[in-house]
LOVO-65337 format. One record per residue (C-alpha): residue in one letter; x, y, z. Coordinates in nm, 2 decimals, always signed. Layout:
# residues N
PT  rest       u       v       w
PT     A       X       Y       Z
...
# end
This chain:
# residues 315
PT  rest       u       v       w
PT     X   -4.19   +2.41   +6.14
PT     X   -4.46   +2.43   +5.85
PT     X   -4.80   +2.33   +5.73
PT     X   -4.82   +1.97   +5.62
PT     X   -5.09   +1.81   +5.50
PT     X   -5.17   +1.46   +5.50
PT     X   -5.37   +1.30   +5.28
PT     X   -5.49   +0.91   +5.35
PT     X   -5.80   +0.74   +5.31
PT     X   -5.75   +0.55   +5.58
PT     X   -5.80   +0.82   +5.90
PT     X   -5.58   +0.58   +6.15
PT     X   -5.27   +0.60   +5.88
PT     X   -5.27   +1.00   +5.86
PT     X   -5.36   +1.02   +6.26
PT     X   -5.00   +0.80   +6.25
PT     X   -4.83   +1.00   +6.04
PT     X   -4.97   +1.33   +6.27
PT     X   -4.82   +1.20   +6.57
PT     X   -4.49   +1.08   +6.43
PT     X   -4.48   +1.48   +6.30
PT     X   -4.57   +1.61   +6.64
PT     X   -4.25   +1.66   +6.84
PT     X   -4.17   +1.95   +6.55
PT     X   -4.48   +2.14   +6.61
PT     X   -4.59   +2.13   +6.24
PT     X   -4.95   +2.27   +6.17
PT     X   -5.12   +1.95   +6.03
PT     X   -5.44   +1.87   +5.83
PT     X   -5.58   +1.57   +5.66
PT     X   -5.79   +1.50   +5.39
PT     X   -5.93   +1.17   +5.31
PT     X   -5.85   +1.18   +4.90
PT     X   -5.67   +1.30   +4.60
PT     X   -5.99   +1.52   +4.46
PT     X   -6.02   +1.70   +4.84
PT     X   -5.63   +1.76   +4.84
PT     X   -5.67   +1.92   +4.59
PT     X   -5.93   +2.15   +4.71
PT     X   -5.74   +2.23   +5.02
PT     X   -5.40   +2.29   +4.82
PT     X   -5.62   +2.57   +4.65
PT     X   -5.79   +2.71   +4.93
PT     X   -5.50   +2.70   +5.14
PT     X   -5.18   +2.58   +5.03
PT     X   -4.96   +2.40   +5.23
PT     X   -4.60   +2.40   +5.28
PT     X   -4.58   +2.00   +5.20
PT     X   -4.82   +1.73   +5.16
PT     X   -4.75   +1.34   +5.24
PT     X   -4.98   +1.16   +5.03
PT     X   -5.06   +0.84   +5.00
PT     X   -5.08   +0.65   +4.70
PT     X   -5.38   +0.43   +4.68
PT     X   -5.68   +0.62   +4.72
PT     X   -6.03   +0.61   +4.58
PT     X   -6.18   +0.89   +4.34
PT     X   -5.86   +1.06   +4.27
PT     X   -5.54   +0.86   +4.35
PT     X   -5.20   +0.99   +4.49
PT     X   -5.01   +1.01   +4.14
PT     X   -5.29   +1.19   +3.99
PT     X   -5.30   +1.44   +4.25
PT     X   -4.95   +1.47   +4.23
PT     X   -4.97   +1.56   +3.86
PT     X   -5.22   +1.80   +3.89
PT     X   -5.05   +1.98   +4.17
PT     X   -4.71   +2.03   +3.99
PT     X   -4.89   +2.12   +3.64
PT     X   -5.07   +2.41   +3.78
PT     X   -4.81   +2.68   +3.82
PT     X   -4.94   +2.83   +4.13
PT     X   -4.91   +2.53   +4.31
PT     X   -4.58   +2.33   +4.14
PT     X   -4.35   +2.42   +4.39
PT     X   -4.52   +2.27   +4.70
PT     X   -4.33   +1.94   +4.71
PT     X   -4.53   +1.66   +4.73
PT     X   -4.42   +1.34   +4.93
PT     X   -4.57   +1.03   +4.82
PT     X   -4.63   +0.73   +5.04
PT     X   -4.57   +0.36   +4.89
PT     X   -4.52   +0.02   +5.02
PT     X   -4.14   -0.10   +5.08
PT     X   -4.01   -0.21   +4.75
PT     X   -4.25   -0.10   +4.58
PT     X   -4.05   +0.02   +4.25
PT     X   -4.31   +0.03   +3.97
PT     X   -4.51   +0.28   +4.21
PT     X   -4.19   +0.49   +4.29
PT     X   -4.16   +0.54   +3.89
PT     X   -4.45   +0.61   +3.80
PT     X   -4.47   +0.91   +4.12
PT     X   -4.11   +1.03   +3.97
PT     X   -4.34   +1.06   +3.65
PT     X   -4.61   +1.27   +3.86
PT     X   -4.34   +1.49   +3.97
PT     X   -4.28   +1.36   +4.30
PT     X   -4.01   +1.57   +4.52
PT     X   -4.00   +1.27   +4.79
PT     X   -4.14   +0.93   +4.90
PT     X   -4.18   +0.76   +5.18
PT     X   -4.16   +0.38   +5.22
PT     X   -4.42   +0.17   +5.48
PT     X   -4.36   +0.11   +5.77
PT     X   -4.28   +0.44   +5.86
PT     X   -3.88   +0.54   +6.02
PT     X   -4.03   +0.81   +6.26
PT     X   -3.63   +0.99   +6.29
PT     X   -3.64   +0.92   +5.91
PT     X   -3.98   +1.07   +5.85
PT     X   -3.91   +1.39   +6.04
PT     X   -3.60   +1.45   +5.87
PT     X   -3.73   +1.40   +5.49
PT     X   -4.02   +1.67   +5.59
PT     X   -3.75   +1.90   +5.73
PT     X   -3.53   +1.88   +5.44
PT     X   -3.81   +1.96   +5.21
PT     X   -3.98   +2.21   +5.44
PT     X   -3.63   +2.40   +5.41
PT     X   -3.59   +2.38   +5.06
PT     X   -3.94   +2.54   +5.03
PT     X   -3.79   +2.79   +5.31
PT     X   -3.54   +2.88   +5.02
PT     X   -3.78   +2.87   +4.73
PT     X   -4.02   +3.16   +4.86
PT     X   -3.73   +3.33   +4.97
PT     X   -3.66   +3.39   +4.60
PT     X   -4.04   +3.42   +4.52
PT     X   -4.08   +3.68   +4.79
PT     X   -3.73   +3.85   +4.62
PT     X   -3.89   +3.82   +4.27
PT     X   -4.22   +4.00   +4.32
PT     X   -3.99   +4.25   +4.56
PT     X   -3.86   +4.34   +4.19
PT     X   -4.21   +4.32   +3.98
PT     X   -4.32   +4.56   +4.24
PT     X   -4.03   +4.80   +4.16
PT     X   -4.11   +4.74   +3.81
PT     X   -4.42   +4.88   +3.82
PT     X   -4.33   +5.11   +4.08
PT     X   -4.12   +5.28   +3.78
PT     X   -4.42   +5.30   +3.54
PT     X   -4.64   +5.45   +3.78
PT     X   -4.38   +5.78   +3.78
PT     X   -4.50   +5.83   +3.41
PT     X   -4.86   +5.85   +3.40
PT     X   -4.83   +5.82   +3.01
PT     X   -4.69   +5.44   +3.04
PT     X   -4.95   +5.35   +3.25
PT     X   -5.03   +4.95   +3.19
PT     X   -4.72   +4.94   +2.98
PT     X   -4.57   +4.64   +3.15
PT     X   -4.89   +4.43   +3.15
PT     X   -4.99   +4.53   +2.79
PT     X   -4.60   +4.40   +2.65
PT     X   -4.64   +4.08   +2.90
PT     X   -4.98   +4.09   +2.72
PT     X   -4.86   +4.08   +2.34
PT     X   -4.48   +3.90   +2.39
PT     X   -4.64   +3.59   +2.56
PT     X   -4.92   +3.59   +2.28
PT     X   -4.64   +3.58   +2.02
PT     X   -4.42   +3.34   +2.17
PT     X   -4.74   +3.10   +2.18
PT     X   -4.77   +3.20   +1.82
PT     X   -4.43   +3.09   +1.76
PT     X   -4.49   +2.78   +1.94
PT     X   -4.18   +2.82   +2.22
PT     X   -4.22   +2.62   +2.54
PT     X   -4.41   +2.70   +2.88
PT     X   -4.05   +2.85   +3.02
PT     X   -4.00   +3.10   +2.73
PT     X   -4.35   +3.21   +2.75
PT     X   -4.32   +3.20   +3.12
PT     X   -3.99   +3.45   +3.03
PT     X   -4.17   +3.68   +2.80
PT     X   -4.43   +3.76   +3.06
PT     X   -4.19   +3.82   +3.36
PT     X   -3.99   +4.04   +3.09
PT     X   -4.32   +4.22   +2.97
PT     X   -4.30   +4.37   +3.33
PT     X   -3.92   +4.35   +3.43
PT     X   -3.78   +4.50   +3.07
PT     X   -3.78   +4.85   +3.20
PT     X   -3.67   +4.81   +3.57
PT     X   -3.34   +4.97   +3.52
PT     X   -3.50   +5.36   +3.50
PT     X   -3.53   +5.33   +3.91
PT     X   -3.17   +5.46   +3.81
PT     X   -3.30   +5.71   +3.56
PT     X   -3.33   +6.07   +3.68
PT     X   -3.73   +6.20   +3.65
PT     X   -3.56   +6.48   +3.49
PT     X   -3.42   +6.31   +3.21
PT     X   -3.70   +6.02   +3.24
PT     X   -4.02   +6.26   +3.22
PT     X   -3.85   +6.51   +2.95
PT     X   -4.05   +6.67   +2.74
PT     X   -3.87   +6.77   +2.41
PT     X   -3.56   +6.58   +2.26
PT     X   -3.31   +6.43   +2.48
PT     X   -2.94   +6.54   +2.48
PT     X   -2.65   +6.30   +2.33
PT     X   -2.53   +6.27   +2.69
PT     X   -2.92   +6.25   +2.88
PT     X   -2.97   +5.97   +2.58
PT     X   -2.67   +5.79   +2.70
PT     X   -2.80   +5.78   +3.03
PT     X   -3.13   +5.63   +2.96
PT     X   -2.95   +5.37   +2.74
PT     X   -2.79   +5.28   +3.09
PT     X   -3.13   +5.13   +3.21
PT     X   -3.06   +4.77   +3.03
PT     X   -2.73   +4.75   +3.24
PT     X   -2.92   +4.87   +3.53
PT     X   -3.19   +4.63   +3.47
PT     X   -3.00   +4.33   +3.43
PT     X   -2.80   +4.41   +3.68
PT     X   -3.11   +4.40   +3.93
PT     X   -3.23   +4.06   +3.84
PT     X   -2.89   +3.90   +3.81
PT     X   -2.88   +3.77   +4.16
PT     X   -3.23   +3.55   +4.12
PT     X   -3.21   +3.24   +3.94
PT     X   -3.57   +3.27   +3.88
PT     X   -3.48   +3.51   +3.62
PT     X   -3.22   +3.37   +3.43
PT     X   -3.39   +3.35   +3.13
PT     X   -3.57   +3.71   +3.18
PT     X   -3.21   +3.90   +3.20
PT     X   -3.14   +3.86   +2.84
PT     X   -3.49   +4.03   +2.76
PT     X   -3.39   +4.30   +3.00
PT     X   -3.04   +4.36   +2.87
PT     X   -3.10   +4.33   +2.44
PT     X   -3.50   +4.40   +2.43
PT     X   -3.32   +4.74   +2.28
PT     X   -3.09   +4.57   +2.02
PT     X   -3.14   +4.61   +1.63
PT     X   -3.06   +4.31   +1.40
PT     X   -2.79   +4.53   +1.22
PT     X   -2.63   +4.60   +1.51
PT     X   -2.72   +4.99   +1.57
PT     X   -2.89   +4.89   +1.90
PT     X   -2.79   +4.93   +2.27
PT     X   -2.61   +4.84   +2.50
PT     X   -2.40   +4.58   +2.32
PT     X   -2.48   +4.61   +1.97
PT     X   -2.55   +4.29   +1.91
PT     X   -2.66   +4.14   +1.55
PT     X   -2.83   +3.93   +1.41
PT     X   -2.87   +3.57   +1.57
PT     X   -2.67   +3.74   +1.85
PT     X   -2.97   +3.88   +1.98
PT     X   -3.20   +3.65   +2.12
PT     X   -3.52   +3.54   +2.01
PT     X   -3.71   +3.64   +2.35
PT     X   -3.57   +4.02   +2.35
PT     X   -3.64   +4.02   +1.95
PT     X   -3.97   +3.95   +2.05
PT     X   -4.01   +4.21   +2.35
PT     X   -3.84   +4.50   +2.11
PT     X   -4.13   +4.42   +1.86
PT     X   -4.39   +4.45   +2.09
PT     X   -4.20   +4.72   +2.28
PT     X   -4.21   +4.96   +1.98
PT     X   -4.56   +4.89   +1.90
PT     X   -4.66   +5.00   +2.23
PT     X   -4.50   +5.31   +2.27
PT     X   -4.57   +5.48   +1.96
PT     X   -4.94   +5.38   +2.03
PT     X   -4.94   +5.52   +2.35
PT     X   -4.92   +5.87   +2.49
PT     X   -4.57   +5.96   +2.60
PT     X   -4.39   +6.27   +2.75
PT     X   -4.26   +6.38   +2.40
PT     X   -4.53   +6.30   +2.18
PT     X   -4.89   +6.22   +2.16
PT     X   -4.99   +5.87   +2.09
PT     X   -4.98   +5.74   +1.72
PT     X   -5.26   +5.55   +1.52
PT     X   -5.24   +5.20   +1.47
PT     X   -5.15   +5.24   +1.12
PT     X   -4.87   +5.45   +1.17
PT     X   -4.75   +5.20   +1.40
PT     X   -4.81   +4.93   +1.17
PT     X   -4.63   +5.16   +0.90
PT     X   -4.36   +5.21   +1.12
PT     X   -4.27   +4.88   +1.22
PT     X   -4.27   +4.75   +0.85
PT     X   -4.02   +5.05   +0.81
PT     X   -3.77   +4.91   +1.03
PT     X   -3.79   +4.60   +0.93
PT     X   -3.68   +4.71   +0.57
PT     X   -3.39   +4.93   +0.77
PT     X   -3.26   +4.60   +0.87
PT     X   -3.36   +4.62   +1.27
PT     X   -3.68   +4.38   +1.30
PT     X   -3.71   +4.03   +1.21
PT     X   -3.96   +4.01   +0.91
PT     X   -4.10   +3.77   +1.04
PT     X   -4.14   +3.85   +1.36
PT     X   -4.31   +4.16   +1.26
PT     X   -4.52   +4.00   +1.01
PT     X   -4.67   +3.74   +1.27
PT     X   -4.73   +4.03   +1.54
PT     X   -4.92   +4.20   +1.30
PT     X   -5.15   +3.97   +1.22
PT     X   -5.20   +3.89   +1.59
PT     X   -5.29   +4.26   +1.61
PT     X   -5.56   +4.28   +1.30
PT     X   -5.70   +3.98   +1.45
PT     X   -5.76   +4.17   +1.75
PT     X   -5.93   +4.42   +1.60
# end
């Protein structure tokens, strides 16, 4: 059972497609075009819409398109309504981003079935979503022990998915960086406040430990597919490009290019921000120090060079 809503400018073909949905006990609503779909989809999004695909204003495949380009709402699948045979619309809906479509006149046995099929793939879907922000929340569950990283996470989702944009990577790198700006750090839930919240140097075997917390980390989001491409970030954000880094010691092109770009954006941010063992640094030093590493063979020049501009233009 699940929200549907139907969306037909003809009110005697949605009341149809209502009844044929009754026997499931769906909650249903209509709307009577593309442009108030899309209203209701933002106002209250539904677990599935059948929608038609002649309509006046805004028509079925633009619809479509608009609901899986917006990223809040791209995961709803959309069935789309044609007539039988009708192949040219069936490609053009597989080019809106149509999950489904139904053919008229409607198979009421087949009708029901498509919308429970989709309705539990949806079922599995927020599963992972729910499981997801289950580990965002422990994310920043981690920064809030250390009053000195405070907005840590959001500032390096901040500057890694202004970079990557930069760069010119594609909507699911950028999508990455951001989800790593808040996950790169979630392994210290197996860090010890003790050795976390130390004031004064750490010990060889208490900076061991700490370097545990990329293993820890990936290990956390390695069960969600969602975040296959955020694990790397969380595992290598901490390599160097000459291979002194943790946990691997990876070099060069062995790194990749997303953690690169959280460990620029990483350092920045903690030496210009208070922390346990020191108080914050100015931007300059920063700036200085970043430079510095990238001559000791650990930063991409490049990398560096087009983060720093980011940040002077900020200023």
């Amino acid at each position: 059972m699940g929200s549907v809503l139907i969306v037909d400018d003809i009110a005697g073909n949605a009341r149809l497609i209502g009844s044929l949905l009754a026997p499931d006990g769906h909650i249903v609503r209509t709307a009577s075009d593309g442009a108030e779909a899309l209203r209701l989809v933002q106002a209250d999004p539904p677990d599935i819409l059948l929608m038609d695909v002649m309509m006046p204003h805004i028509d079925g495949f633009e619809a479509c398109r608009a609901i899986k380009q917006d990223r809040s709402t791209r995961l709803i699948p959309v069935v789309l309504v044609t007539s039988l045979d009708d192949t040219t619309s069936r490609i053009r809906g597989i080019e809106a981003g149509a999950d489904d479509f139904i053919t008229k006149p409607f198979n009421a046995p087949e009708l029901r079935a498509r919308v429970r099929s989709l309705l539990r793939i949806k079922g599995y879907t927020d599963e992972l979503d729910s499981a997801e922000s289950v580990i965002v929340s422990l994310a920043l569950t981690i920064e809030a022990r250390d009053s000195t990283t405070d907005g840590h996470c959001q500032r390096l989702a901040k500057y890694a998915f202004a970079l990557g944009r930069t760069l010119g990577l594609d909507e699911d790198d950028l999508s990455a960086l951001a989800r790593g700006g808040y996950l790169h750090d979630v392994g210290k839930i197996g860090i010890p406040d003790a050795v976390l919240l130390k004031r004064g140097p750490l010990t060889d075997d208490e900076y061991e430990l700490i370097k545990q917390h990329t293993v820890v980390g990936e290990r956390l989001c390695g069960e969600l597919r969602s975040l296959r491409t955020v694990r790397p970030i969380v595992r290598h954000h901490h390599e160097r490009l000459d291979g002194s880094g943790y946990p691997d010691g990876l070099r060069g092109d062995a790194i990749p290019l997303l953690a690169q770009i959280m460990g620029v954006v990483d350092v920045f941010d903690a030496l210009t921000t208070e922390r346990p063992y020191r108080a914050a640094l100015p931007v300059a030093s920063a700036v200085e120090e970043l430079r510095n590493e990238v001559a000791r063979g650990w930063r991409r020049a490049g990398l560096v060079d087009t983060f720093l501009d980011q940040i002077d233009r900020a200023d």
